[in-house]
N, C-alpha and C positions, 0 to 999 in steps of 0.2 A: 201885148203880153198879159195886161190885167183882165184882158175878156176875155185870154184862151185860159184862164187861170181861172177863173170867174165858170165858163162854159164845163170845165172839168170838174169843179167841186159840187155844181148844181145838175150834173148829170144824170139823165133818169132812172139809171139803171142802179145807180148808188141807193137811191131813196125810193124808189117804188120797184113794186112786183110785176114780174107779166111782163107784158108788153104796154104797160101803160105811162102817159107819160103827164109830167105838170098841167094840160089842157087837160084833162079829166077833174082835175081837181080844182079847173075858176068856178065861180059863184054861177049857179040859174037856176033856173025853175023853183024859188026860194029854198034852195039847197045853200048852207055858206059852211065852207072850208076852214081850217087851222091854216094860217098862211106866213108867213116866216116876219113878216113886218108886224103881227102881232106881238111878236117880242119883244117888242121896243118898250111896251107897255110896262114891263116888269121893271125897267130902270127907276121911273117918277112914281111904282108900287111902292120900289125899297125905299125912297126915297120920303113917301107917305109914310111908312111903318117907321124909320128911323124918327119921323117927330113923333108919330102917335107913341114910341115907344118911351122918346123923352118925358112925354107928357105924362105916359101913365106911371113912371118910374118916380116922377117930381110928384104927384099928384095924390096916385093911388098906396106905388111901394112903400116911399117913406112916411105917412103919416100910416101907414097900417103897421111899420117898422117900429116905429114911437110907442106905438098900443101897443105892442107884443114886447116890447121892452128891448128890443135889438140894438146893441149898441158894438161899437169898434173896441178890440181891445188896446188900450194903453200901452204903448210902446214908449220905449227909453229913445230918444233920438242919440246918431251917432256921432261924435264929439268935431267939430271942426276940424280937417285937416285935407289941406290943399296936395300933401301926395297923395294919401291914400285916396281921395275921392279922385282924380287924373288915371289912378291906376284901377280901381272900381268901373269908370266910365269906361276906360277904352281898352281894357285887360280881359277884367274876367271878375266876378262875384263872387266864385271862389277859389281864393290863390292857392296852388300848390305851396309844400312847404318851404321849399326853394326859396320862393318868391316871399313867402313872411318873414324869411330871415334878413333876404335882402332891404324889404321893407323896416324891415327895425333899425336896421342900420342908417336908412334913410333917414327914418323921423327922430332914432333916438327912444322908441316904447319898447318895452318888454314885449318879449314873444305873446304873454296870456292878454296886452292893452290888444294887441294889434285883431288878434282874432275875436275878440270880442267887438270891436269895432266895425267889420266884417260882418257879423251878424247882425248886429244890430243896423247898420245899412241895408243890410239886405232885408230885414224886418219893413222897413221903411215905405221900400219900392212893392212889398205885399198887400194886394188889395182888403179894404176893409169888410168884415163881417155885413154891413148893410148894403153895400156893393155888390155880393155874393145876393145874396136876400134878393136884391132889386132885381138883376138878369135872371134869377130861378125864377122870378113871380113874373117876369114880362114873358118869357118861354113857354110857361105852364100857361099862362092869360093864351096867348095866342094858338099853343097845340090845342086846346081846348075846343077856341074856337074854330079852328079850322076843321078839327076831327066832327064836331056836330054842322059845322057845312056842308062836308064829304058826306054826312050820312042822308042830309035833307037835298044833297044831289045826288043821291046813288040807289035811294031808298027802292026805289019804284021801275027802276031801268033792268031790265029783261037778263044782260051780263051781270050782273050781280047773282043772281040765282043759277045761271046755266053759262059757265066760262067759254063754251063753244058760240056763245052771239057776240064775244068779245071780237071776234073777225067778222060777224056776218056784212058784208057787203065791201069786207075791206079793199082797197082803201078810201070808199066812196060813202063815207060818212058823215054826214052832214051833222054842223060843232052845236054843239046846244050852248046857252046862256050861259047855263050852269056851271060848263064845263072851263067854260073860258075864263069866267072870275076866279073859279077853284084854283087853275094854273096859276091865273098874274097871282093870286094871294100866294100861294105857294112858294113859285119862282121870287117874287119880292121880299119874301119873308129872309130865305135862303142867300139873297144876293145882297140883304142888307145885314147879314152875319158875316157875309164877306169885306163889307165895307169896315163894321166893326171889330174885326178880329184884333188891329193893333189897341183899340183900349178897352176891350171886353178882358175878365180876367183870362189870362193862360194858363192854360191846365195842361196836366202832364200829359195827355193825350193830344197836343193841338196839331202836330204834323197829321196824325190820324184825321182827326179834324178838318183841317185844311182837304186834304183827299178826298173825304165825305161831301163836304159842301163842292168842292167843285164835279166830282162825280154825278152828282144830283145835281146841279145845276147843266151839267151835258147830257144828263139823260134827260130832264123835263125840254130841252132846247130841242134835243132829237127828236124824243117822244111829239112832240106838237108837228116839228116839221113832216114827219112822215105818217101823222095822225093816227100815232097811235095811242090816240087819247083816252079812251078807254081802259084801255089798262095801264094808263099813266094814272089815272083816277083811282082803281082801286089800289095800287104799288100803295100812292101818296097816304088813302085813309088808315090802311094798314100799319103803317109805321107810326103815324100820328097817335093812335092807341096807345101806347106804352108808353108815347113821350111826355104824355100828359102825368101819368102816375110817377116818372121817374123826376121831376121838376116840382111835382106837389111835394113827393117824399123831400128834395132838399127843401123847397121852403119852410116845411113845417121842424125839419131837421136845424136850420137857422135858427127857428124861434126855439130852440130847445125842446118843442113837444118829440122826445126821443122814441117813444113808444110808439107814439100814431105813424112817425117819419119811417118805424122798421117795419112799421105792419105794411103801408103804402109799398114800404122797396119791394117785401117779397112776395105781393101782389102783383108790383110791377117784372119782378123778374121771372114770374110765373108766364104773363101775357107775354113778356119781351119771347121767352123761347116757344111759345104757341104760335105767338102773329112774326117772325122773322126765320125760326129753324122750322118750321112746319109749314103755317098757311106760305109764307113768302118762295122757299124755294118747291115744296110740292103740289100747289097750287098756281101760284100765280108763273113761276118762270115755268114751270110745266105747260102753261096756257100759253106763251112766249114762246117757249123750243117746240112743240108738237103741234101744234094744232095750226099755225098758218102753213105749215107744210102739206097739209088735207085740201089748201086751197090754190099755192102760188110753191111753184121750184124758193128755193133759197136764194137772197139778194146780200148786195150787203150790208143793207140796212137792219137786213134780220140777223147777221151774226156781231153786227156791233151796237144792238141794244140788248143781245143778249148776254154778252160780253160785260158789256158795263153792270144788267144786275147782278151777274156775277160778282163782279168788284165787289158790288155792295154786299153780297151773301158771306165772303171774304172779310169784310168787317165786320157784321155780327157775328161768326162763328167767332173771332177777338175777343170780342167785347161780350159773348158767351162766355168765353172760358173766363172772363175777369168775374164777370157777376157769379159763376159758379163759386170761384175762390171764395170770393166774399163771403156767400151763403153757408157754402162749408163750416169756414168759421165762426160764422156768424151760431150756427147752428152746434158745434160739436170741441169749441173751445169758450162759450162762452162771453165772447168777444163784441162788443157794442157795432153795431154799423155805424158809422160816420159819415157822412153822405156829405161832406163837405166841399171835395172835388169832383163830383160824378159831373161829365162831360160827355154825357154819349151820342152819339150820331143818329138821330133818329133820320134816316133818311127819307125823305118820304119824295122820293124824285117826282117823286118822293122820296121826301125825308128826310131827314131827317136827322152823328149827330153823333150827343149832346153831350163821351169820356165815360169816366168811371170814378165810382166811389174808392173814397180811402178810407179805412179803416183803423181803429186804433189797435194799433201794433203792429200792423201791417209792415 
């Protein structure tokens, strides 16, 4: 049963066009292929990225934290109590009122102890300001370097300039070096945010979040298996642009420099709608829906990577309309950006990502 099951999902018609089938795509004539056990590679990638990431967070974040003066704000801890903390744990963070009166009765506190108790627990369980600092400098360190990797692998390649050599010879494209570490860096980057998502801070965006990274972790997995590596590569550097500016804006926003953190944002949300509402869907999925049709009928590989940047195109127009918000008011009330919670998705299946800024008075 596991081989008719096996023979069905690895079927050729699924993943390649024509009449072509997986023997087209073994190794010769020093021709070498994207082959699906390359994947494996991204697991001990993410797995490398989670200690590099420890290290530069102990190393790099915090003593550059110290310099810039970032520190946790002082919190009041909340007072001892064996109900409320039983009911905090396995209830709910914030009780209905129902529930606070019962609670009074329980412990015997006036209705104003109990709710301030409440808060200040829930203060508690909020991640510290240098914590914040640390995952914006590790994110911004990494898009950085991955977006000048993508350029010193893409610089000189013929698809970069003319999106019609993005197919030429597809899918008989033999994988360059380049292209392979771009991926595992990528895919490890991506799979070791998944790893970390239960003690990375949680932002109001993390269901979105969650979506994004796995998204992008099923496109970069498709993408290689049916080699469509090539415009797996430009999707990825694309995204990587903005993610860079939008992770410098919080770190500098952390150290308090508020001025330099708004110029970055609206910098960044300048490129965010150039390289995701413009270059990404009428450029690159245009290159995606049109143009392998000029070589191969429609498979169904070709209507479910195009489906997935969809998805993706689906969460930037969101995460558009948040940064517009922002900007607005940023712009025509006066209103300070606060970049304290941006989380946005930089997909970069790229991608990328990585929520939205709050705002004061938002």
């Amino acid at each position: 049963m596991l081989q008719t099951v096996g023979e069905w999902i690895w079927w050729d018609r699924l993943w390649l066009p024509g009449n072509l089938s997986w023997s087209a795509l073994e190794d010769k004539e020093g021709r070498v292929y994207a082959k699906v056990s390359h994947l494996y590679a991204s697991l001990p990638c993410a797995l490398c990225l989670l200690v590099v990431r420890y290290l530069f967070e102990r190393y790099f974040a915090t003593p550059l934290a110290n310099l810039w003066g970032i520190r946790d704000k002082i919190r009041l801890p909340a007072e001892q109590n064996p109900i409320l903390e039983k009911y905090f744990c396995s209830q709910t963070r914030v009780p209905p009122q129902a529930d606070v009166w019962s609670l009074c009765k329980k412990t015997g506190w006036p209705e104003r102890r109990v709710q301030v108790w409440f808060r200040r627990r829930r203060n508690q369980e909020r991640p510290g300001l240098r914590k914040r600092f640390s995952e914006a400098s590790w994110r911004c360190a990494f898009y950085l370097f991955a977006f000048f990797g993508g350029i010193l692998a893409l610089y000189d390649k013929p698809w970069v300039y003319n999106l019609r050599e993005v197919w030429a010879g597809f899918p008989k494209q033999s994988l360059l070096p380049s292209q392979y570490w771009y991926y595992m860096l990528e895919m490890g980057f991506y799979l070791s945010l998944v790893f970390s998502l239960t003690f990375d801070v949680k932002r109001k965006d993390f269901k979105e979040q969650v979506i994004h990274h796995m998204a992008t972790l099923t496109l970069l997995s498709f993408s290689w298996i049916s080699n469509f590596v090539r415009i797996g590569t430009l999707v990825m550097v694309v995204h990587d642009s903005s993610d860079i500016l939008l992770e410098g804006a919080k770190v500098f926003n952390y150290a308090t420099w508020h001025q330099t953190a708004n110029g970055i944002f609206v910098v960044f949300a300048v490129v965010f709608m150039v390289t995701r509402l413009i270059i990404f869907p009428f450029w690159l999925i245009h290159c995606t829906w049109v143009y392998p049709l000029e070589l191969y009928p429609a498979f169904f590989g070709y209507y479910f990577f195009n489906v997935m940047l969809l998805v993706l195109q689906l969460l930037h127009l969101y995460w558009a309309a948040l940064i517009l918000r922002m900007v607005y008011k940023f712009i025509f009330t006066q209103v300070g950006l606060q970049i304290n919670d941006v989380e946005y998705g930089a997909a970069s299946e790229g991608g990328h990502a990585e929520g939205w800024c709050n705002k004061r008075g938002c």
